[in-house]
C-alpha positions in Angstrom: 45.3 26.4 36.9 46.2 24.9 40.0 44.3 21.6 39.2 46.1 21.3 36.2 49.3 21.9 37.6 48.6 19.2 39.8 47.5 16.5 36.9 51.3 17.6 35.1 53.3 16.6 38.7 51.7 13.8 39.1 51.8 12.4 36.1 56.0 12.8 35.7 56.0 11.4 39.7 54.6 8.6 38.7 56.7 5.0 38.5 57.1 4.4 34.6 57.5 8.1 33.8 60.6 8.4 36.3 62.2 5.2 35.6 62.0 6.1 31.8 63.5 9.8 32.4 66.1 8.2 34.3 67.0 5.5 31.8 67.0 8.2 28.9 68.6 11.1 30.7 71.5 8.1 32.0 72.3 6.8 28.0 72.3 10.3 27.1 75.0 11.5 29.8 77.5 7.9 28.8 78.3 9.3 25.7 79.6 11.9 27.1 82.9 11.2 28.1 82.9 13.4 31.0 78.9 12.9 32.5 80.1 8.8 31.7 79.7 8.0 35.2 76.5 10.0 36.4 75.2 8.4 33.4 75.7 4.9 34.7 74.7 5.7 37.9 71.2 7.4 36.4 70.8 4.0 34.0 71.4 1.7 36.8 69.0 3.9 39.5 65.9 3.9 36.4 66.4 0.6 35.8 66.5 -0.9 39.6 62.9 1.0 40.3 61.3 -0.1 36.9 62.0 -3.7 38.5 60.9 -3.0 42.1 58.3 -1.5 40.6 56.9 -4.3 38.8 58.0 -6.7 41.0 54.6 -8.8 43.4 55.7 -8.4 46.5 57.0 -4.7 46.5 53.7 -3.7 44.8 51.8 -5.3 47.2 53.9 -3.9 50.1 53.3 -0.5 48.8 49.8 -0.5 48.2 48.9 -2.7 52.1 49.0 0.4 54.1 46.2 2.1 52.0 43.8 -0.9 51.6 44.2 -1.7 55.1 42.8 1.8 56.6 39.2 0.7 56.7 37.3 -2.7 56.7 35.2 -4.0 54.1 31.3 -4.1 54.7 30.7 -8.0 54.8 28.4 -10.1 52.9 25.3 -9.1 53.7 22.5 -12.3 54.7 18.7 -11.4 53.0 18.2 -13.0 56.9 20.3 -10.7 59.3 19.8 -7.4 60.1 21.6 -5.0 58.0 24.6 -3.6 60.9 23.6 -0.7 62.4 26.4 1.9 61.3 25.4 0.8 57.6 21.5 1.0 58.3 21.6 4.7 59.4 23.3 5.9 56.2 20.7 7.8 54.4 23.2 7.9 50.7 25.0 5.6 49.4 27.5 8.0 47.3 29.9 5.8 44.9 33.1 7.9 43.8 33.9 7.8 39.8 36.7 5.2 38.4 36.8 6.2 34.9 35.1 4.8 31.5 35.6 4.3 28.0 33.3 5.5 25.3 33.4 2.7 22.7 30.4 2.6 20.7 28.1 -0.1 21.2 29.0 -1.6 24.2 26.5 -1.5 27.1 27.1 1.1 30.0 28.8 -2.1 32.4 31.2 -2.7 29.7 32.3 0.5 29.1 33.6 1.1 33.1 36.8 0.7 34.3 37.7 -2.3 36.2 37.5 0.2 39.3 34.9 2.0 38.5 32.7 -1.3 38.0 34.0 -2.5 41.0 32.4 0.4 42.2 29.6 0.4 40.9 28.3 -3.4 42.0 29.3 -2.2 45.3 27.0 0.3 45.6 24.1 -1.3 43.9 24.7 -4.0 46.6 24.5 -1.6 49.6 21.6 0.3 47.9 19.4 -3.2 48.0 20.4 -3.5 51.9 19.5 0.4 52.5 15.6 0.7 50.3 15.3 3.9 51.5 18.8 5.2 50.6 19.7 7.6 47.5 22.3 7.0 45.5 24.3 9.9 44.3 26.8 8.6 41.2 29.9 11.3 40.6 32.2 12.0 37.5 32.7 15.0 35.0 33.3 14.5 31.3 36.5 14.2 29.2 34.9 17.1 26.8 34.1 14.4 24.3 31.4 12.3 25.0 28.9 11.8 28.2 30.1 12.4 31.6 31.1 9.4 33.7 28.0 10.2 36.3 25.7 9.4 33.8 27.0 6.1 32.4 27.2 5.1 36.4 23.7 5.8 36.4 22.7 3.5 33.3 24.5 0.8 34.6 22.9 1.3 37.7 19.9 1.4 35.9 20.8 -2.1 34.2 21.7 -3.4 37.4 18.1 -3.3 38.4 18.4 0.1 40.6 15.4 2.8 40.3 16.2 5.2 38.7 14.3 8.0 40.9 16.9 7.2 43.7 19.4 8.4 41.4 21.5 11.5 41.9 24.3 12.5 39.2 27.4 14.7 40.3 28.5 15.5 36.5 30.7 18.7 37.3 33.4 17.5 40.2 36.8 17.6 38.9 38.6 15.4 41.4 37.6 13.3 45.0 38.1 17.5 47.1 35.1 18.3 44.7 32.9 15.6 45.2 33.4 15.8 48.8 32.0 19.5 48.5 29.2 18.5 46.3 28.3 15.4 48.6 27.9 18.2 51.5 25.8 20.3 49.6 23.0 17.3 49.0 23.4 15.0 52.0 23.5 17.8 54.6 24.1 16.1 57.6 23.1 12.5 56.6 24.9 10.0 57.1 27.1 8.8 54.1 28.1 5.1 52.5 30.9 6.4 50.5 32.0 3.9 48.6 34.9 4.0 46.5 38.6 1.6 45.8 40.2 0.5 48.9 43.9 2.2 47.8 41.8 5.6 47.1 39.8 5.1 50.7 42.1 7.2 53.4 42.4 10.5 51.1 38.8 10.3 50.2 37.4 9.9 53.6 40.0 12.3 55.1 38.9 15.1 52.2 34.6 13.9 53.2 35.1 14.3 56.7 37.2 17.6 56.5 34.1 18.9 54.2 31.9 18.2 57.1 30.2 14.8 55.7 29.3 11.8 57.8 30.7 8.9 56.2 31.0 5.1 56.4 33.9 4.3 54.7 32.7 0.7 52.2 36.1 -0.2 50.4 36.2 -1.9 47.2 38.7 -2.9 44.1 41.5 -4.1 46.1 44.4 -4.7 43.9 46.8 -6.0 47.3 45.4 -9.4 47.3 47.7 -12.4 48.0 47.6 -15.9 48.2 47.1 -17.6 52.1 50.3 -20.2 51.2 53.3 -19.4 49.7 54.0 -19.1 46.1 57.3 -18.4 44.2 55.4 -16.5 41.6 54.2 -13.9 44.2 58.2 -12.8 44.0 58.1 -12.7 40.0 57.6 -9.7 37.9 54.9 -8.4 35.7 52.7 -5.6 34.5 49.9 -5.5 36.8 52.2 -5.2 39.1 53.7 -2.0 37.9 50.0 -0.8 37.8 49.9 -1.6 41.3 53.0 0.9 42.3 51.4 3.1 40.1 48.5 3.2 42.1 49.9 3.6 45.6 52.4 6.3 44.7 49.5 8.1 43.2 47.8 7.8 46.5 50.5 8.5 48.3 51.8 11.7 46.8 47.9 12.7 46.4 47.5 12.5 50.6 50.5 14.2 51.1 49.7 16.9 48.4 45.9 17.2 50.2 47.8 17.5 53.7 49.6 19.8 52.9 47.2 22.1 52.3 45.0 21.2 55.5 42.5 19.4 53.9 42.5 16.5 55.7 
């Protein structure tokens, strides 16, 4: 119950849905002579964050805090050494980013942008760590196959062995996997990879289980140009995906907080 009550608040917290709520409650309350004004005032307020919201440079503001927690793992050199905190993780655990389940399409295709990001990441870390297992998390929708296991194909297609496969297919959310993690790697030390805007909550929920991580950040959506652009003030979609994002985050730390579970 509580899980679910949590997927409902979030979803009306997020960007679009309050802006739109705003905009609809505000042209509502202007045809009423008497509400005219709070009306206004609510059309005006929806419509001002729908445009921070998609605009470049407040998406990015919002989301740099989060993607700038933790470092990336570099490129790794077939030459050099692999860096010692990275060489003494025994798992390589890559967190679920969602999937589609269009028929025909190979198990990469049907991945999310963050989940494939993902996914490459932790085939890469598993060809610097040979002796490493990889554990692959996410439940199903109740349709079709559970996310786990179409990580684990495209794993598979990647060129990773399947016997250092391990499927999580029963975690709900990032506070289950971090209790299922526990309960396989013990007191190993952990690779967990997952996106860079998802990193500080997931880590803080690992750790708080009692797991031994390595934070490896992927999928960052922050990016920016080195030299000045006028476009990086414009407006657009992905943008608004952005905000989306971060507020998610946001409101999903505080929420985990709150409860002392980071």
């Amino acid at each position: 119950m509580l899980f679910w009550l949590k997927k409902t608040a979030s979803f009306w917290l997020m960007p679009l849905p309050v802006c739109l709520t705003l905009m609809v409650a505000g042209l509502i309350l202007i045809r009423n002579e008497r509400r005219r004004r709070l009306g206004r005032i609510l059309l005006t307020t929806g419509l001002a964050l729908l445009l921070a919201f998609s605009n470049k440079a407040v998406s990015r503001w919002l989301i740099a805090p989060l993607e700038s927690v933790y470092p990336p793992i570099p490129e790794l050199a077939q030459t050099s050494p692999v860096p010692a905190e990275l060489a003494a993780c025994r798992f390589v655990v890559v967190l679920g980013g969602g999937h589609g389940d269009m028929p025909g399409l190979a198990a990469t295709n049907k991945l999310s942008t963050s989940g494939l990001g993902r996914l490459v990441e932790g085939v890469r870390l598993a060809r610097a760590l040979p002796d490493a297992t990889i554990i692959v998390s996410g439940p199903s929708d109740g349709h079709g196959e559970t996310h786990a296991r179409v990580l684990a194909r495209a794993a598979e297609s990647l060129g990773l062995e399947a016997r250092r496969l391990r499927l999580i297919e029963t975690a709900r959310d990032t506070e289950d996997e971090a209790q299922a993690v526990k309960a396989i790697a013990g007191d190993g030390k952990v690779a967990l990879v997952t996106s860079a805007w998802h990193m500080p909550r997931a880590a803080g929920l690992f750790r708080k289980a009692g797991v031994a991580v390595l934070p490896c950040p992927v999928d960052y959506r922050g990016k920016s140009n080195p030299e000045f652009r006028w476009t990086d003030y414009s407006w657009d979609s992905d943008s608004l995906d952005r905000s989306t994002f971060a507020v998610r985050e946001f409101i999903g730390y505080v929420w985990v907080w709150l409860r002392g579970k980071v």
